[in-house]
SEPATI-269055 format. One record per residue (C-alpha): residue in one letter; x, y, z. Coordinates in steps of 0.1 Angstrom, whole numbers, plus 5000, padded with zeros to 4 digits. Each point is the difference from the previous one (the first is absolute). Layout:
AXYZ...
% end
This chain:
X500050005000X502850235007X501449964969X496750034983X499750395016X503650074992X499449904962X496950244998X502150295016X502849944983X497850064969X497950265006X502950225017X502849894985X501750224976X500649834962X501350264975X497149994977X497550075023X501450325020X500150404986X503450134995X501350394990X500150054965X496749794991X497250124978X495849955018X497750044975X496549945014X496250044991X497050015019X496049955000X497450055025X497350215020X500450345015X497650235022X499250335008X500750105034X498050365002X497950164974X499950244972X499750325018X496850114980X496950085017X496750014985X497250035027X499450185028X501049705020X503150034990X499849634976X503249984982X500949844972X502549665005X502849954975X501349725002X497549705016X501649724982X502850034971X502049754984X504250114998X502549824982X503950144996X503749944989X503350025021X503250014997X502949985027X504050014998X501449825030X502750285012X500349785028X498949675011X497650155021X498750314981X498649994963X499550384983X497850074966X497050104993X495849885000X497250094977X496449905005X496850034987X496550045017X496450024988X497750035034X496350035001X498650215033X496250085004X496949875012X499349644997X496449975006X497750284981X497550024975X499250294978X502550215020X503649924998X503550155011X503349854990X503550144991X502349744979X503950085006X502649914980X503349995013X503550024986X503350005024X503650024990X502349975028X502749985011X501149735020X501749775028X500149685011X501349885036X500049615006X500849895032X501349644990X501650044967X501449615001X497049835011X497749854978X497250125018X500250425000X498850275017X500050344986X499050365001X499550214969X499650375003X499750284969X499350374993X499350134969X496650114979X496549944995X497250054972X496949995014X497150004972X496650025020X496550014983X497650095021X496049974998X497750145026X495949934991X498450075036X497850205019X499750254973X502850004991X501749834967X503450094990X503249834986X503350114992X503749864992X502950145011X503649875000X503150125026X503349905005X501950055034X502349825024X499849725014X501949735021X499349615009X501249775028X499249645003X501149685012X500349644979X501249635003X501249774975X501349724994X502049824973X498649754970X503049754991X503449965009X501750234974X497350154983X500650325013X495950085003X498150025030X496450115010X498450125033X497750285012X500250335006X497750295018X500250384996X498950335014X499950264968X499250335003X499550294977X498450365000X497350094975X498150384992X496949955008X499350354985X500349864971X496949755002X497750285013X501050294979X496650154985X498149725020X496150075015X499550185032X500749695024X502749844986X503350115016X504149925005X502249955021X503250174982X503249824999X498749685017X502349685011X498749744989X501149595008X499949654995X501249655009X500749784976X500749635000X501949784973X501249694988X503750084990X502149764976X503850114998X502749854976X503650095015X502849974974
% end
């Protein structure tokens, strides 16, 4: 038995050649998955004070790409894409939604904590841009307006990921990965020339957590 438990730890925490990250290695990586808004849109259109949601649900999908400047540390850049429907989910006649489209171009780092372990823990962080594209349609109490705007500002991400590796000297490896993204968007934008009730909130911050299936291939 003793040498059964050795074996496994031997293998899982051993360190082979083909399976650990070293300085001067290329990580190019792609993702899929879900991502949600964590506030809304900043646009009022009752006296209540209803705002409008951005981002309910969206589906994100992006491209990575690290240099290893140490075994540790991986720098490059990211670029994603979003489409994100916010709004009411249950209404007839009436109906308020805004769909976003988002585009980030960052750039990046990666920080793994166990860079010759087959099975990795990671951080990636980025700044950069995004394009927001928001189109926006408000049919409610009296009220029926829409409008599309587009604005481009900062914005930074910081996340946290696993992974581990496919093969013995494959160089791929797949895992998942989570991510706080945040942006700022005009809201002046969307309610310029709107009806009496429908109102801003200026430069608003707006954020969302994401969460992906990453694949990686390391060459």
């Amino acid at each position: 038995m003793k040498k059964i438990i050795f074996l496994f730890v031997a293998l899982f925490c051993g360190v082979p050649a083909f399976c650990q990250m070293e300085r001067g290695q290329h990580l190019l990586g792609g993702r899929l998955g879900l991502g949600f808004q964590l506030e809304n849109s900043g646009v009022s259109y009752s006296s209540a004070n209803n705002r409008v949601d951005w981002g309910s649900l969206g589906a994100e999908g992006g491209l990575s790409y690290y240099y290893l400047v140490t075994d540790n540390i991986g720098l490059g850049a990211d670029v994603s894409y979003g489409d994100f429907e916010g709004g009411d989910l249950f209404v007839s006649s009436d109906k308020v939604d805004d769909k976003t489209k988002l585009f980030n171009a960052m750039l990046s780092a990666r920080f793994t904590a166990n860079p010759t372990n087959p099975f990795r823990l990671y951080m990636p962080v980025g700044i950069g841009l995004t394009v927001a594209r928001q189109d926006m349609r408000i049919k409610k109490g009296g009220i029926d307006f829409a409008k599309k705007a587009t604005d481009t500002s900062f914005a930074w991400f910081i996340g946290a990921g696993f992974e581990f590796d496919l093969g013995r000297e494959s160089g791929w490896s797949m895992g998942f990965e989570t991510r706080y993204n945040t942006f700022r968007y005009d809201t002046e934008k969307l309610t310029r020339n709107a009806p009496s009730g429908v109102e801003g909130d200026g430069n608003r911050r707006l954020s969302y957590m994401s969460f992906h299936m990453q694949v990686n291939k390391r060459f």
